[in-house]
C-alpha positions in Angstrom: 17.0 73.3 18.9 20.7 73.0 19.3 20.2 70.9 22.5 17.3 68.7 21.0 19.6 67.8 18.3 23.0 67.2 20.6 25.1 69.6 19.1 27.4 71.6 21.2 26.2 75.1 22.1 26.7 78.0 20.3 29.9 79.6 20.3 30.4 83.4 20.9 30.8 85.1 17.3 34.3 86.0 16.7 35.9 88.2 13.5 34.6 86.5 10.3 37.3 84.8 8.5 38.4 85.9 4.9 36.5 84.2 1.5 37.7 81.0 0.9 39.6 81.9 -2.3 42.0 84.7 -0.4 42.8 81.7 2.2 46.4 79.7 0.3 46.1 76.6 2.8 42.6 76.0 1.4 43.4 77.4 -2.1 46.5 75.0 -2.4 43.9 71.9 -1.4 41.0 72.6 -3.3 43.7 73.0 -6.7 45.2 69.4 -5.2 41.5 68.1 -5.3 40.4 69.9 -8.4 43.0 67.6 -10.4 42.5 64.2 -8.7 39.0 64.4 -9.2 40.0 65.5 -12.9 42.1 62.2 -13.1 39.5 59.9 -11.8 37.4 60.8 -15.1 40.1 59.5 -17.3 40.6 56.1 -15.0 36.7 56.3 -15.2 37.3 55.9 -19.1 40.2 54.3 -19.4 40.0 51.5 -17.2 37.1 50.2 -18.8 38.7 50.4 -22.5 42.1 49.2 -21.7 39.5 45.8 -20.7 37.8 45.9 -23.5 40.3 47.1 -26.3 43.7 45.7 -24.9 42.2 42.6 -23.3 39.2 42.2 -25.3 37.3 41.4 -22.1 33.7 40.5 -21.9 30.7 41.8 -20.8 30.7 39.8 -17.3 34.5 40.4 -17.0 33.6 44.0 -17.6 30.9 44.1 -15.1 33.1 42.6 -12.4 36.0 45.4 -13.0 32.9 48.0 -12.4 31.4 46.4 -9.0 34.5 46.1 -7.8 35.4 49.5 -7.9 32.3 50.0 -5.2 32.7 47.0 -3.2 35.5 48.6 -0.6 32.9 51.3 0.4 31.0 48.8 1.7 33.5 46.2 3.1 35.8 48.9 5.1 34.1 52.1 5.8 33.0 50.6 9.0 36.8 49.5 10.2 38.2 52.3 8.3 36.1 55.1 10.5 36.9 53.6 13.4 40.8 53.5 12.6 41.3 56.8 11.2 39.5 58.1 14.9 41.9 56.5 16.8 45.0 58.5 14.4 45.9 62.3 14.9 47.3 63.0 11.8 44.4 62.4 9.1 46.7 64.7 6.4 49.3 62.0 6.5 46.5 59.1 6.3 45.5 60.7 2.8 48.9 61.8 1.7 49.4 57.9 1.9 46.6 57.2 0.7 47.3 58.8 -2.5 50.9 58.0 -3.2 49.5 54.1 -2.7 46.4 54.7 -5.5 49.2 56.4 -7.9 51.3 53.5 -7.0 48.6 50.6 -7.9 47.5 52.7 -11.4 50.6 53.3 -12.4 51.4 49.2 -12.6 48.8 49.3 -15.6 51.1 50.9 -17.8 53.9 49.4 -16.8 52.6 46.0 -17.3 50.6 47.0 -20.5 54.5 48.0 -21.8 56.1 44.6 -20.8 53.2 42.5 -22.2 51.9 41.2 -19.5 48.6 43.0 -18.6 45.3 40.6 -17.5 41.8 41.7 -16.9 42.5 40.3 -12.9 45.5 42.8 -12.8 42.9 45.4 -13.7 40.4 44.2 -11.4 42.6 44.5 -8.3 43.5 48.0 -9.2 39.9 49.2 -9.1 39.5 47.6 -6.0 43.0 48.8 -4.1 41.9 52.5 -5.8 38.3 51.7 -4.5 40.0 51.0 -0.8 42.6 53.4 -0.3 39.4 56.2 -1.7 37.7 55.1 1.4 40.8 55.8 3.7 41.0 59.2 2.1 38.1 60.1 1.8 37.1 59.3 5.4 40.1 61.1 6.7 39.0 64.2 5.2 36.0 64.2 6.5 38.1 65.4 9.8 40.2 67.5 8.1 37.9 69.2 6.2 37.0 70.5 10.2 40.6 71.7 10.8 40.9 73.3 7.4 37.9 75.4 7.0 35.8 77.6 9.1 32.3 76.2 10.8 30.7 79.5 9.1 32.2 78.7 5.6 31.5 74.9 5.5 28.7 75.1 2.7 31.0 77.7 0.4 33.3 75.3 0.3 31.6 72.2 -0.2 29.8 74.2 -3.4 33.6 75.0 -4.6 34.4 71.6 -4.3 31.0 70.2 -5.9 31.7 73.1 -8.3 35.4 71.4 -9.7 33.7 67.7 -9.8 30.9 69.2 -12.0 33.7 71.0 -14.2 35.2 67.5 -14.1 32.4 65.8 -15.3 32.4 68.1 -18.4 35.9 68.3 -19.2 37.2 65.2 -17.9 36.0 62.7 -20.3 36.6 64.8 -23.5 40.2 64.8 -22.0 39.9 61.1 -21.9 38.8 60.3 -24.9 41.6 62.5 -26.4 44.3 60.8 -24.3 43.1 57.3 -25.4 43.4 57.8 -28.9 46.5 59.9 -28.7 48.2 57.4 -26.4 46.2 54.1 -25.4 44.1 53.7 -22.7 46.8 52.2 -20.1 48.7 55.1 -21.5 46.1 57.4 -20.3 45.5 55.7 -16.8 48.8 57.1 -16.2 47.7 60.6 -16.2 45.0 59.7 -13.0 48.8 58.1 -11.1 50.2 61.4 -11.6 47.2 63.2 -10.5 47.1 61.6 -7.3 51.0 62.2 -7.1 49.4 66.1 -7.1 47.1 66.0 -4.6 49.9 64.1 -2.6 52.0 67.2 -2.7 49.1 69.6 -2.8 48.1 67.9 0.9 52.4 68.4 2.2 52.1 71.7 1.9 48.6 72.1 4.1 49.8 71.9 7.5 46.6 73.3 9.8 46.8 72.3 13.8 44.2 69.1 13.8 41.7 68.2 16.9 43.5 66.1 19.5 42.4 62.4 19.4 40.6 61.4 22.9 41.8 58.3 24.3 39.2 56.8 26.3 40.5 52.9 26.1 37.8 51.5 24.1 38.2 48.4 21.5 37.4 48.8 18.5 34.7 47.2 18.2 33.0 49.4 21.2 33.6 52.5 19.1 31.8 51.0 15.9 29.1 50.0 18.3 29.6 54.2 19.4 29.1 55.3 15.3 26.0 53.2 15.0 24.7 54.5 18.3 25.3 57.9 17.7 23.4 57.6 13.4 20.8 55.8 15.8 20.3 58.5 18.0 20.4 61.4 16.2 17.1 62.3 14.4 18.5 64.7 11.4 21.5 62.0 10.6 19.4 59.4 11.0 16.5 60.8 8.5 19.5 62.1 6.3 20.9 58.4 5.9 18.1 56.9 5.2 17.1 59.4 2.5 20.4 59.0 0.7 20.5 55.7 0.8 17.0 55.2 -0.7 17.3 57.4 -3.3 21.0 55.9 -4.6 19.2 52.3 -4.4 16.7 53.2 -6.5 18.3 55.6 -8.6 21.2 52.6 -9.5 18.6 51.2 -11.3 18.5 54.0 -13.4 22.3 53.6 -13.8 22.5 50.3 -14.8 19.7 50.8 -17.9 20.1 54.2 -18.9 21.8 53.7 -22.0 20.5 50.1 -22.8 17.0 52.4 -22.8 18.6 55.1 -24.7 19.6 52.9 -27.6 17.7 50.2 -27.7 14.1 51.7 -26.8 14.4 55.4 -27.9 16.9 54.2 -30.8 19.2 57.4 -30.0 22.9 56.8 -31.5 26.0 56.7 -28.7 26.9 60.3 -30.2 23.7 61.7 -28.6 24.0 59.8 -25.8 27.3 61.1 -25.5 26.1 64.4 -25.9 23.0 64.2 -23.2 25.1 63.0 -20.5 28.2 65.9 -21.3 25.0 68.8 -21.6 23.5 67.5 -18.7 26.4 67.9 -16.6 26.1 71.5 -17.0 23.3 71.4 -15.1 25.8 70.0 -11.9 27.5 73.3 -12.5 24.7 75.2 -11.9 23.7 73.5 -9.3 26.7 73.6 -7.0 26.9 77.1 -7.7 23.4 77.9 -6.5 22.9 75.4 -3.5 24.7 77.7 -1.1 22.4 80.9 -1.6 19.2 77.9 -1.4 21.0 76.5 1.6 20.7 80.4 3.0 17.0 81.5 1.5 15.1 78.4 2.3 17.2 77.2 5.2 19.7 74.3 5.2 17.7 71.4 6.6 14.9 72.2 4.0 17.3 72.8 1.2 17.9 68.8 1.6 14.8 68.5 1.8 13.8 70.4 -1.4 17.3 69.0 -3.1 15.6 65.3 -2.3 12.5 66.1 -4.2 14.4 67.9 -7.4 17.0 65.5 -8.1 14.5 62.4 -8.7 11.4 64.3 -10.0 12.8 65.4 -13.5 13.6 61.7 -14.1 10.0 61.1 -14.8 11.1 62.3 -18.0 13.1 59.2 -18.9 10.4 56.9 -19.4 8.2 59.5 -20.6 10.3 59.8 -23.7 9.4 59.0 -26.9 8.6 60.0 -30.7 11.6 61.1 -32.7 15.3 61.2 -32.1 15.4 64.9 -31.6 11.7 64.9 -29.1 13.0 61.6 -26.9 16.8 62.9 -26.6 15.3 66.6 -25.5 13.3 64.6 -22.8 16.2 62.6 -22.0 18.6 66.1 -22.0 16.1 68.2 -20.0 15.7 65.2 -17.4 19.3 64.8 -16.6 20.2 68.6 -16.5 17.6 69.3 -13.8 18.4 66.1 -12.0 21.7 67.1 -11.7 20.6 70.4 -10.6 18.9 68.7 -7.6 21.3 66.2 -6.7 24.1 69.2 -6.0 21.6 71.5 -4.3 20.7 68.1 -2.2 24.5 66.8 -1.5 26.1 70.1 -0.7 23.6 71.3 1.7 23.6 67.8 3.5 27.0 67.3 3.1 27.6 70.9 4.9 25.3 70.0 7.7 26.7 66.2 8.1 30.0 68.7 9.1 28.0 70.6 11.6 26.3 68.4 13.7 28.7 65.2 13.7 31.1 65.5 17.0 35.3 65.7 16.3 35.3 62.5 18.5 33.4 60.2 15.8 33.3 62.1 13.3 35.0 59.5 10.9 33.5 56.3 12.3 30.0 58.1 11.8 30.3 58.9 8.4 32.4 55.8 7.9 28.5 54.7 9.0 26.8 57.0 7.0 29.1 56.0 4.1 28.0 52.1 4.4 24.6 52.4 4.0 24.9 55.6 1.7 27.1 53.6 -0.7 26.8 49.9 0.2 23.0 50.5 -1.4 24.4 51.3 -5.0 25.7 47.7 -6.1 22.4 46.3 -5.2 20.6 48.4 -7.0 22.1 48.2 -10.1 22.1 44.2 -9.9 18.4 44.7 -9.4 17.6 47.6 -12.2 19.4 45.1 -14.9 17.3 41.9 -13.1 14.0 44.2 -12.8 14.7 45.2 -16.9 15.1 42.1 -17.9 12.4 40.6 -16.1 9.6 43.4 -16.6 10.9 46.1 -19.4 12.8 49.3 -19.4 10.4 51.8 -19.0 8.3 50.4 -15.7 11.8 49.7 -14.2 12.5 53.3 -14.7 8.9 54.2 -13.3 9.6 51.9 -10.3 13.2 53.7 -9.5 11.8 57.7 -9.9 8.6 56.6 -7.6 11.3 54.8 -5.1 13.8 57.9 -5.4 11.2 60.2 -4.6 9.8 57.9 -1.2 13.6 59.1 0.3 11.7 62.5 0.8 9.5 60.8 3.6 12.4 60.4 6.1 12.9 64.0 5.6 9.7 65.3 5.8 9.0 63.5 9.4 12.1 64.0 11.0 13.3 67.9 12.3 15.4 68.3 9.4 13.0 70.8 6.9 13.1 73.0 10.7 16.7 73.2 10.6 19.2 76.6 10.1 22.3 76.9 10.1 21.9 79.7 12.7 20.3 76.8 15.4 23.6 74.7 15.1 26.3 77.3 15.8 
């Protein structure tokens, strides 16, 4: 299978390395990540209010900060992939990248202190954080290869999907506790100086980094190579298209979610609160588990299986109704077993994306990958708050679970529910 899928042949088995957690090169960067990722739930928070408390900003103003926030994923992953494959040193490309993303939050404070804070200021933080993300993020895509054994690739994306999970719980209760002790631009502060972490988490990671093949191409003949390559390749290809189905549709959920919550099931913002923070327990559980599911059912149909559960418990969300405490149990046991799905589904995709994606393009591929993947979200937000508007909550909810689960289809005709991690050694 190995051949069918153009993956390089097996290698001969040598010693297995030690866990993950007895290795300090990775245990120094997944500490670095564990507290950026920490940070970006208070900028998550805190970005927002410091708009809407500090620059009493309005609901279109508001909108724009948030859009813009996504709008680099889809304007430079393409040019970004295709940079960072022509560059040796992809530690340095994210050590930059987060000094500059602690640089442009930290001038919200700053300016907040000398009076002279705007809502534009704001939006063209979110979108220099938004672009230097893609430059980091893209670049460790590589390193990720350099840093971590082939045979340990889905341990450690669980241990990283395990931290964001943690995040999710944590981070906005630490948040909301640094806004009202400090202010939200205050607070945005905390994010600068968790990318100043990572930053010298990342300096102290030095692992020897695949050499960079100069074959005297343009740039725009290697893009024309990532798109070839996502064309070509069955199990990318299917796995694209999946993922970016299922975040179209599941934008629209997004972008209503607590419009339906409040206004249709009449649940206060304290429950609402409190669904979203339970639910992302079941994140937690999810990361942890998706490696053994990855091993037991095999990883091509653990994405496979991962597609199907993180849609189909959001039939509950317009099946909610009766009283406060029936809808927001619906509402709770929806998102908890969504997020169950959607971890079992990215780190097992994720790990495999790693596998099968050549050092050579690996970054302008999932630069690729990341276009479509994200590039989809925007839209489909725009469209669940049109589609609401236009046709009512709950069948705009129905149309996004049925569209989430059609993602499934790619899977199920392509050679990914065939694949182990054993055919791809």
């Amino acid at each position: 299978m190995s051949v069918a899928l153009g993956i390089e042949q097996a290698r001969p088995r040598e010693e297995a390395p030690p866990p993950l957690t007895r290795q300090p090169l990775f245990v120094r960067f997944w500490i670095g990540q564990t507290i950026s990722v920490f940070g970006d739930q208070i900028s998550a928070l805190a970005i927002p209010l410091t708009a809407i408390l500090a620059l009493d900003a309005s609901a279109l103003q508001v909108g724009i900060l948030a859009s813009l926030a996504w709008l680099p994923h889809l304007l430079f992953s393409l040019p970004a992939g295709v940079w960072i494959d022509r560059r040796a040193n992809r530690r340095r490309n994210m050590i930059v990248a987060d000094v500059l993303r602690a640089a442009a939050l930290a001038t919200i404070p700053v300016a907040w202190w000398l009076g002279a804070l705007t809502i534009w200021q704001l939006v063209a933080v979110a979108f220099a954080v938004g672009a230097f993300t893609v430059f980091f993020d893209l670049s460790s895509a590589s390193f990720f290869v350099a840093l971590v054994d082939r045979s340990q690739y889905v341990d450690a994306n669980s241990k990283f999907s395990t931290t964001r999970s943690l995040s999710y719980i944590g981070g906005p209760t630490a948040a909301g506790f640094l806004v009202q002790l400090l202010s939200a631009p205050v607070a945005i502060a905390a994010d600068a100086l968790s990318f100043i972490a990572s930053a010298v988490a990342l300096r102290g990671v030095k692992v020897p980094e695949p050499e960079v093949e100069r074959n005297g191409t343009n740039a725009r003949t290697e893009l024309a190579e990532g798109f070839r390559y996502v064309a070509g390749e069955k199990v990318l290809r299917a796995g694209i298209a999946c993922t970016s189905t299922i975040n179209f549709f599941s934008f629209f959920v997004f972008a209503i979610f607590v419009l339906y919550a409040s206004r249709t099931l009449g649940l206060s913002a304290g429950l609402i609160g409190l669904i979203l923070g339970a639910a992302s327990f079941g994140a937690l559980a999810g990361a942890l588990i998706a490696p053994r599911v990855g091993r037991r059912l095999g990883i091509g149909r653990a994405v496979l299986v991962g597609s199907i559960l993180f849609p189909a418990p959001m039939a509950l969300f317009p099946l909610a109704h009766g009283s406060e405490w029936l809808a927001g149990s619906m509402l709770l046991a929806g998102e908890f077993l969504a997020s169950v799905g959607v971890m079992i589904f990215d780190v097992n995709q994720n790990s495999l994306m790693v596998m099968i994606i050549p050092q050579a393009v690996r970054s302008r591929v999932v630069g690729v990958a990341r276009f479509f993947n994200y590039g989809t979200r925007p839209f489909g937000a725009l469209l669940g708050g049109v589609l609401g508007t236009a046709i009512g909550l709950r069948p705009t909810l129905w149309i996004a679970v049925v569209g989430c689960l059609l993602g499934a289809v790619f899977l199920i005709f392509s050679p990914m529910p065939r694949i182990r991690e054993e055919d791809i050694a």
